[in-house]
C-alpha positions in Angstrom: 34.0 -19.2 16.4 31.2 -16.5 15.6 30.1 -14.5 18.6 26.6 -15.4 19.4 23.8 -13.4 20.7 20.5 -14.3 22.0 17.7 -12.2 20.1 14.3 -11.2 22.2 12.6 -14.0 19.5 14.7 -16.9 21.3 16.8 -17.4 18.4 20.4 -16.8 17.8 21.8 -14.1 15.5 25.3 -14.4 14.2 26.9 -11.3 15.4 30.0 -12.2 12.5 27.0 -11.3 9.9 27.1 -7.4 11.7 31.2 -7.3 11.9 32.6 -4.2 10.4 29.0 -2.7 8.8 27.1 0.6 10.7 23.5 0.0 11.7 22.5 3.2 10.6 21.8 3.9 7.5 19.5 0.5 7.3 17.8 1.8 10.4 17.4 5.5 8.6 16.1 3.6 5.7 13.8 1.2 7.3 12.2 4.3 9.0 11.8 5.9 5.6 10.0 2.4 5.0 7.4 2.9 7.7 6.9 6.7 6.8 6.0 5.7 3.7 3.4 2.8 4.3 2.1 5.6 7.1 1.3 8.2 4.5 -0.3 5.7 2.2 -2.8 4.4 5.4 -3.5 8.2 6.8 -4.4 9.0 3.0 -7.4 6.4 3.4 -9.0 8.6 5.9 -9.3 11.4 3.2 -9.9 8.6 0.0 -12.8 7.5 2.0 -15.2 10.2 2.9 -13.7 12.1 -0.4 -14.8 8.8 -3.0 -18.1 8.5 -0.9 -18.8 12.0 -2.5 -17.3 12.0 -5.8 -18.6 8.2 -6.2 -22.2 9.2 -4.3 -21.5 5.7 -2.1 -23.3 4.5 1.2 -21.0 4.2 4.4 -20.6 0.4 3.4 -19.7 1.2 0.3 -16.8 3.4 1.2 -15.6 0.9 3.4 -14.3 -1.0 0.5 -11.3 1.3 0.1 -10.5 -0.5 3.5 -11.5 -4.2 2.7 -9.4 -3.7 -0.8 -6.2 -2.5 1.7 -6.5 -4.8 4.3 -8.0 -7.9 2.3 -4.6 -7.6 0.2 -2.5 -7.7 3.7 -4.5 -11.1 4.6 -4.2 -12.6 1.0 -0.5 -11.5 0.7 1.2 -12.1 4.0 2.1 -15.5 3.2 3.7 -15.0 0.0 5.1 -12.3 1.7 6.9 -14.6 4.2 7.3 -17.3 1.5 9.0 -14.8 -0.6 11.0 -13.2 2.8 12.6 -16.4 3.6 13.9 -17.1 -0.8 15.2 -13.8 -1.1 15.9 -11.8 2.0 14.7 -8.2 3.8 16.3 -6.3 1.1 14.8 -8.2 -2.0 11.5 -8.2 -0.8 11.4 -4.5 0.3 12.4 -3.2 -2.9 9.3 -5.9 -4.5 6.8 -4.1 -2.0 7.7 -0.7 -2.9 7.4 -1.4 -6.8 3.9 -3.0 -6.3 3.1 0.2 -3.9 4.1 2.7 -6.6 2.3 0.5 -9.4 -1.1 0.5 -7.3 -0.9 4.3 -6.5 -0.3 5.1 -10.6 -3.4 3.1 -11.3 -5.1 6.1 -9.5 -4.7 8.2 -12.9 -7.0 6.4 -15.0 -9.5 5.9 -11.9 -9.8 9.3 -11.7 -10.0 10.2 -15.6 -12.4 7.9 -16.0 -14.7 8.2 -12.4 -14.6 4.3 -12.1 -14.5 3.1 -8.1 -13.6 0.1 -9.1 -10.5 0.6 -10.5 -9.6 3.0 -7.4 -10.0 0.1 -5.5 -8.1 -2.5 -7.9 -5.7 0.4 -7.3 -6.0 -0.1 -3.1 -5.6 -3.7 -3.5 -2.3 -3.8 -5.1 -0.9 -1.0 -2.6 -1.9 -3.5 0.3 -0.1 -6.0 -1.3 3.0 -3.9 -1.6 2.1 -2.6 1.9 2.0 -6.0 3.6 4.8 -7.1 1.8 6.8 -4.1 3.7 5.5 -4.9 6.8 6.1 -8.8 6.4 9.6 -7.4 6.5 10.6 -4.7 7.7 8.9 -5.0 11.1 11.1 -8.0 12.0 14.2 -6.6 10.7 13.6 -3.3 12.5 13.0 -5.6 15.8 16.4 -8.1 14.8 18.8 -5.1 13.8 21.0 -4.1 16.7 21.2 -5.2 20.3 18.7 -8.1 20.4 17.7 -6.6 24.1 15.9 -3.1 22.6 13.9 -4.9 19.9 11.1 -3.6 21.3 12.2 0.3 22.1 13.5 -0.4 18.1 10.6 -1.6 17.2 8.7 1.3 18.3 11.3 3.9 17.3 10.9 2.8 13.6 7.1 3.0 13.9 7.2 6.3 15.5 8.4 7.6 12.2 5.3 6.1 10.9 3.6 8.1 13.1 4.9 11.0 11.8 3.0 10.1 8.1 -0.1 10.8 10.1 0.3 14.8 10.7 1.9 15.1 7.3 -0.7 12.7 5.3 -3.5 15.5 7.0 -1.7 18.3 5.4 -1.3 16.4 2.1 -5.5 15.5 2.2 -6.6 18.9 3.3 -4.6 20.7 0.9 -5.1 18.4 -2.1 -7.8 16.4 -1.8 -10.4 17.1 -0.3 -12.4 20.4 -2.0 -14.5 22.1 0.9 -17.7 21.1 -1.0 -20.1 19.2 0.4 -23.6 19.4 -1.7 -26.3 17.6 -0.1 -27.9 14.7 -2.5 -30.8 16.8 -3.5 -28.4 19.6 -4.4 -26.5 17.3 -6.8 -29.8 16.1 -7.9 -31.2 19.4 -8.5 -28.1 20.0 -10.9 -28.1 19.5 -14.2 -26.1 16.4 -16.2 -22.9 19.3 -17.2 -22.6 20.4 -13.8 -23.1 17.0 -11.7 -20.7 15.5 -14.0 -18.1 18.2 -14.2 -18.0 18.5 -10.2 -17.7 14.3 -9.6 -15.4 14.9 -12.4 -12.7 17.6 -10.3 -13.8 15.7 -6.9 -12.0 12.5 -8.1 -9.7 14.5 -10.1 -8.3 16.0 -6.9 -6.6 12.2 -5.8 -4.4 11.9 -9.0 -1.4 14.5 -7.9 -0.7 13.1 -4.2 -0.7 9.7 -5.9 1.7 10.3 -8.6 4.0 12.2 -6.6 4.0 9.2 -3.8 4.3 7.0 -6.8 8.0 8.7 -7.6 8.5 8.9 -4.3 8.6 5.3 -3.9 10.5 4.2 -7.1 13.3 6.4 -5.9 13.2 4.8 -2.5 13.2 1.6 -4.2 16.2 2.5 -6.2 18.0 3.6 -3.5 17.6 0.5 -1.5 18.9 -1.3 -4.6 21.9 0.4 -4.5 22.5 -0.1 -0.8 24.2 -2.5 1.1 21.7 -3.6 3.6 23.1 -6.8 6.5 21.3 -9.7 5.8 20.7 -11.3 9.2 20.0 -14.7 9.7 19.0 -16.3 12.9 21.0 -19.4 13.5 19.5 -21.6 15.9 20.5 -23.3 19.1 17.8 -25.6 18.4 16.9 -28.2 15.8 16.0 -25.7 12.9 12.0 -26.7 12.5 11.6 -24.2 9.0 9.6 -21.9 11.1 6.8 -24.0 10.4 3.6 -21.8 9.1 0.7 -23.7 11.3 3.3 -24.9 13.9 4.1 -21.2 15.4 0.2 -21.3 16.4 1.3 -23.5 19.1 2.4 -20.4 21.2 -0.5 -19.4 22.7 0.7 -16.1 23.5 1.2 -15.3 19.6 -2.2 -16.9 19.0 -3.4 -13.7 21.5 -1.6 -11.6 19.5 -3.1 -12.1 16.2 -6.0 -12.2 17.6 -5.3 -8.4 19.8 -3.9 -7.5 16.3 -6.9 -7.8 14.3 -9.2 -6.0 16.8 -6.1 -3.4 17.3 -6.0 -2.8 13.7 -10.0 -3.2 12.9 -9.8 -0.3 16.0 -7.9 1.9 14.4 -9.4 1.8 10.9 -12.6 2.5 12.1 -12.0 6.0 14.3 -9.7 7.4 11.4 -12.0 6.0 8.4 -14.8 8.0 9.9 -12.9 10.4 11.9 -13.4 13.3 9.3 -17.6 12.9 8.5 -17.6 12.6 12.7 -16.3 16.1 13.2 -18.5 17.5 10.3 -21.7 15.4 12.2 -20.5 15.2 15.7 -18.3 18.6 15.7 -20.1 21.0 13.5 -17.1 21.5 11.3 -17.0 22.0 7.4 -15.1 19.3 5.4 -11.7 21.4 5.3 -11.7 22.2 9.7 -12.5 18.3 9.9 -9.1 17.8 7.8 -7.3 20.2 10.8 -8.4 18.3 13.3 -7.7 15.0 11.8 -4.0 16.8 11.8 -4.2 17.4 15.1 -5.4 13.4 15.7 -2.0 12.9 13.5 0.1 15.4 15.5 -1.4 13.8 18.9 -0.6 10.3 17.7 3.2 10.9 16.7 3.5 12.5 19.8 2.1 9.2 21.6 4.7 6.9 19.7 7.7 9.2 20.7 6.6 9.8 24.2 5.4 6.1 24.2 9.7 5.2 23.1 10.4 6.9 26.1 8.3 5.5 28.5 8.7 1.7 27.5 12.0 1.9 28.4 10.9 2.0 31.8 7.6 0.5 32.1 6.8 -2.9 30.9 5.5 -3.3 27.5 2.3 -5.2 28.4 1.3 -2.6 31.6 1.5 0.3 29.2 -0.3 -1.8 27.0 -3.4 -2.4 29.3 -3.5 1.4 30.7 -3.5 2.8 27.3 -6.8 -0.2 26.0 -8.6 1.6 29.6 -8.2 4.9 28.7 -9.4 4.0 25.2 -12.6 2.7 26.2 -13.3 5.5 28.2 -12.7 7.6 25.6 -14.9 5.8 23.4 -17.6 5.8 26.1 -17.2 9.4 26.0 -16.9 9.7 22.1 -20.5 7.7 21.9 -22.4 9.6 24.7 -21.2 13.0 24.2 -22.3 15.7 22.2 -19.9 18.7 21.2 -16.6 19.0 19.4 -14.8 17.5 22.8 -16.3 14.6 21.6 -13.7 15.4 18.4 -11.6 16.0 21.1 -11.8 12.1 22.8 -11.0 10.9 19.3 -7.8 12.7 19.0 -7.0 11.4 22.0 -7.5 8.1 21.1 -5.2 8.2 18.4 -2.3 9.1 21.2 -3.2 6.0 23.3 -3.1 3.5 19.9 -0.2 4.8 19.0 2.0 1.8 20.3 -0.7 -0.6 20.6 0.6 -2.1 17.1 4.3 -2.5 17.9 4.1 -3.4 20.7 1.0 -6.2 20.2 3.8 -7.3 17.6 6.7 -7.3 19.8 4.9 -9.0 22.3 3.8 -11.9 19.8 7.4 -12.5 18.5 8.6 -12.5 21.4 10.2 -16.3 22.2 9.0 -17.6 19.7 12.5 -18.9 17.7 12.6 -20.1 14.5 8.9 -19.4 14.0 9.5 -15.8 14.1 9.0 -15.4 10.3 6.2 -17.8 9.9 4.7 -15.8 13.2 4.9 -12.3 11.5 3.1 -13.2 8.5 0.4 -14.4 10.8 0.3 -11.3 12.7 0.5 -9.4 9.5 -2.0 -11.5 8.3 -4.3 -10.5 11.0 -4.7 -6.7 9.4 -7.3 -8.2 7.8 -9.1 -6.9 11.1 -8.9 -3.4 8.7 -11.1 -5.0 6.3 -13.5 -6.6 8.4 -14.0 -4.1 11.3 -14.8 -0.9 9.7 -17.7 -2.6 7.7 -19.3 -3.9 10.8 -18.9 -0.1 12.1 -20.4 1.3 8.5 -23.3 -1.4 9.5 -24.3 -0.1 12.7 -24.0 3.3 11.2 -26.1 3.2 8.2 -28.9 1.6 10.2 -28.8 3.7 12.8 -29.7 6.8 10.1 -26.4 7.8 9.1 -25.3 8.6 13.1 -21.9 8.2 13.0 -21.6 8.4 17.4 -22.7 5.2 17.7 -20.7 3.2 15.5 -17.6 4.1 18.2 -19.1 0.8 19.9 -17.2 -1.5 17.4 -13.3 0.0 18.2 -14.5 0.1 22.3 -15.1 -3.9 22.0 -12.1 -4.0 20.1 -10.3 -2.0 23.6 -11.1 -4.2 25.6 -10.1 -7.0 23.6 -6.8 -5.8 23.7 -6.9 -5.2 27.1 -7.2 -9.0 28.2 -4.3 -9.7 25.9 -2.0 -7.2 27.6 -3.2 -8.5 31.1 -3.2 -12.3 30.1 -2.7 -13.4 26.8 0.3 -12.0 25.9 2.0 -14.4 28.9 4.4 -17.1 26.9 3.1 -20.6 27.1 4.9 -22.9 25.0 1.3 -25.2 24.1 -1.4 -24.5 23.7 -3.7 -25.7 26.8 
C-alpha cells in the first residue's frame, strides 16, 4: 500500500510518486523558474519610465506596459490551470517559457521600428508565459517535499526571485536606461534628424537585455525538456470534486486571499513602476543614481525574503504578515509627507517589508483547501490583474495632481491596509462562506 502523507492544501500526496528520485535538482530548477519571471517584472520598472521618454507618453500611458503584463496573468490563468491539470508541472513550464522568450524577441522590431504598441503586444505575451509559470510552479514549489514546510518552500523558491530584483537594476542601469533626460521643450526645440535619431537609440537601448533573456529562456526550456521532473498528484481522501473552478470560492479564507492578492500585487507595481521618476522628483537624483537606488530597493528586498525564510520558521505566517502591512503604511505615510531622498529611503524599505507578502498571501490561500488547490491558484494568479489595474489609478492621481509623483503613494497604503485585515482576519479557514 502507498505511504500517504497529508499536504498543508488538505490533500493527500502519494509518497510512492517521490520513491527513489532526489528533490533537488527540480527545486534548483524551479528556483531558476522564479529568477527568471523576477528579472522580467524588475525590468518593467526601467521599460516604463524609459518608453515614457523614448515614446513621449503621459503617466497613464506608460502604465500600459503594466496592464499589457498583468491583463495577460488575468486572461491566461485559467488556461493556465486548464492546461496544468491535461498535461502536468513539467509540460506547462516548458509552454510558459517558450511564450516568454517569443514575447521578449518581439522587442526587436518594436524597437527598429519605435512602435509602443508592438512593445506592448510584446508585454502581453510575456504575461502570458509569466502566468502560465506561476500557475505552476508556485504550487509545485509549495507540494515538493515534506508537505509541512510548504510555506518556508514556498518562500525559499521566491527568495530566488527576489534576487532578479538587484540583478534586473544592474541590467536597467547599465543597458537601458541612457542618463538623458531632455525636457519636452528641449526635444521640441530639436530638429526632425536629431529628435528622431535620439527616440531612435532610447528604444534601441531595450533590444540587447531582451534577446539575451530570450536565449536565456529557450535554453532553460530545453533543459527542463530533458529533465526528469516527479509528477505529483494529490490523491484524495475525499470524494475527488475536479477541483471545481467556482466551487473553491466557497473557502472564504481563499476568497480573502485573492482579494489581499490583488491589492498586494496592485501595491507592489505601483512603488517600483514609479520608484525610479520618484527619486529623480522626490530625491533630486539623475536618471542613472535613480537606477542605484532602485538596486538598493532590489538588494533590500532579497534580503527581506531570505531573512523573512528565516523568521517564518518561527513566527506564524499571518503575524509576520500583519507587522510587515503596519510598517508599510507607515512608510507610505512617510513616503507621501516627506520631502528629501529618505523619502527614497522609505521606499526601499518598503520593498523589504513586501517581500513575502506574495508567498505567503498565497500559502495562506491554499492552505486547506483540497482538491481545489489547482482551481484556487489560478484564481489567485488570476488576481495579478491587481498589477494592471492599480498602477493606473496611481498614474490617475498623479497626472492630475501636476505630475507629483508623492501623492500617488496613497493608492499602495490602501492597498497595506487591505492586506493587513486579511492577515488579522481573513486569512482564518472557514469552510462556507457566511
Amino acid at each position: 500500500m502507498a505511504n500517504l502523507n497529508t499536504g498543508t492544501n488538505g490533500a493527500v500526496i502519494d509518497e510512492s510518486q517521490l520513491k527513489g528520485k532526489t528533490l533537488l535538482l527540480p527545486f534548483i530548477l524551479i528556483c531558476t523558474v522564479f529568477f527568471l519571471w523576477g528579472i522580467a517584472h524588475n525590468l518593467d520598472s526601467f521599460l516604463i519610465p524609459h518608453l515614457k521618454k523614448a515614446c513621449q507618453l503621459n503617466n497613464r500611458q506608460s502604465t500600459y506596459i503594466d496592464m499589457a503584463i498583468f491583463f495577460a496573468y488575468f486572461i491566461m490563468a485559467i488556461p493556465a490551470g486548464v492546461l496544468l491539470k491535461k498535461v502536468g508541472y513539467k509540460k506547462n513550464i516548458i509552454v510558459g517559457l517558450i511564450l516568454f522568450a517569443s514575447g521578449a524577441l518581439i522587442f526587436i522590431p518594436a524597437a527598429n521600428t519605435l512602435t509602443y504598441s508592438l512593445f506592448i503586444g510584446g508585454l502581453f505575451i510575456i504575461g502570458c508565459g509569466l502566468a502560465t509559470l506561476e500557475t505552476t510552479a508556485n504550487p509545485y514549489a509549495a507540494i515538493l517535499g515534506d508537505p509541512a514546510k510548504s510555506a518556508f518552500r514556498l518562500n525559499l523558491a521566491a527568495f530566488f526571485n527576489g534576487v532578479a530584483a538587484p540583478v534586473a537594476a544592474f541590467i536597467g542601469t547599465h543597458f537601458i536606461l541612457s542618463g538623458k533626460d531632455y525636457t519636452k521643450d528641449q526635444i521640441a526645440g530639436m530638429t526632425e534628424t536629431n529628435r528622431m535619431n535620439y527616440l531612435m537609440q532610447e528604444a534601441s537601448s531595450v533590444k540587447f537585455p531582451y534577446i539575451i533573456l530570450a536565449c536565456v529562456l529557450i535554453a532553460i526550456a530545453v533543459l527542463f525538456f530533458f529533465s526528469n521532473l516527479p509528477e505529483i498528484k494529490n490523491v484524495s481522501k475525499e470524494e475527488d470534486t475536479g477541483g471545481n473552478f467556482f466551487g473553491a470560492l466557497k473557502h472564504k479564507h481563499l476568497t480573502w486571499a485573492i482579494i489581499a492578492q490583488f491589492f498586494y500585487v496592485g501595491a507592489q507595481v505601483c512603488v517600483t513602476s514609479f520608484f525610479i521618476r520618484m527619486a529623480m522628483q522626490g530625491g533630486g537624483f539623475n536618471e542613472i543614481t535613480a537606477g542605484y537606488y532602485y538596486g538598493i530597493y532590489g538588494l533590500l528586498f532579497m534580503s527581506g525574503r531570505f531573512f523573512g525564510t528565516i523568521i517564518l520558521r518561527f513566527v506564524k505566517s499571518n503575524k509576520l504578515l500583519s507587522i510587515y502591512a503596519v510598517i508599510s503604511v507607515l512608510l507610505c505615510a512617510v513616503a507621501i509627507l516627506g520631502k528629501g531622498a529618505y523619502v527614497v529611503y522609505c521606499l526601499g524599505a518598503i520593498g523589504f517589508f513586501m517581500s513575502i507578502m506574495f508567498p505567503t498571501i498565497f500559502a495562506l490561500g491554499i492552505d486547506g483547501i483540497g482538491e481545489d488547490t489547482k482551481p484556487g491558484s489560478s484564481w489567485l494568479i488570476m488576481s495579478i490583474v491587481g498589477g494592471a489595474i492599480v498602477p493606473y489609478v496611481m498614474a490617475t492621481v498623479i497626472d492630475l495632481n501636476g505630475d507629483r509623483i508623492q501623492i500617488g503613494y496613497i493608492v499602495p497604503l490602501i492597498c497595506f491596509v487591505v492586506i493587513l485585515y486579511f492577515g488579522m482576519s481573513g486569512y482564518k479557514i472557514r469552510h462556507k462562506l457566511e
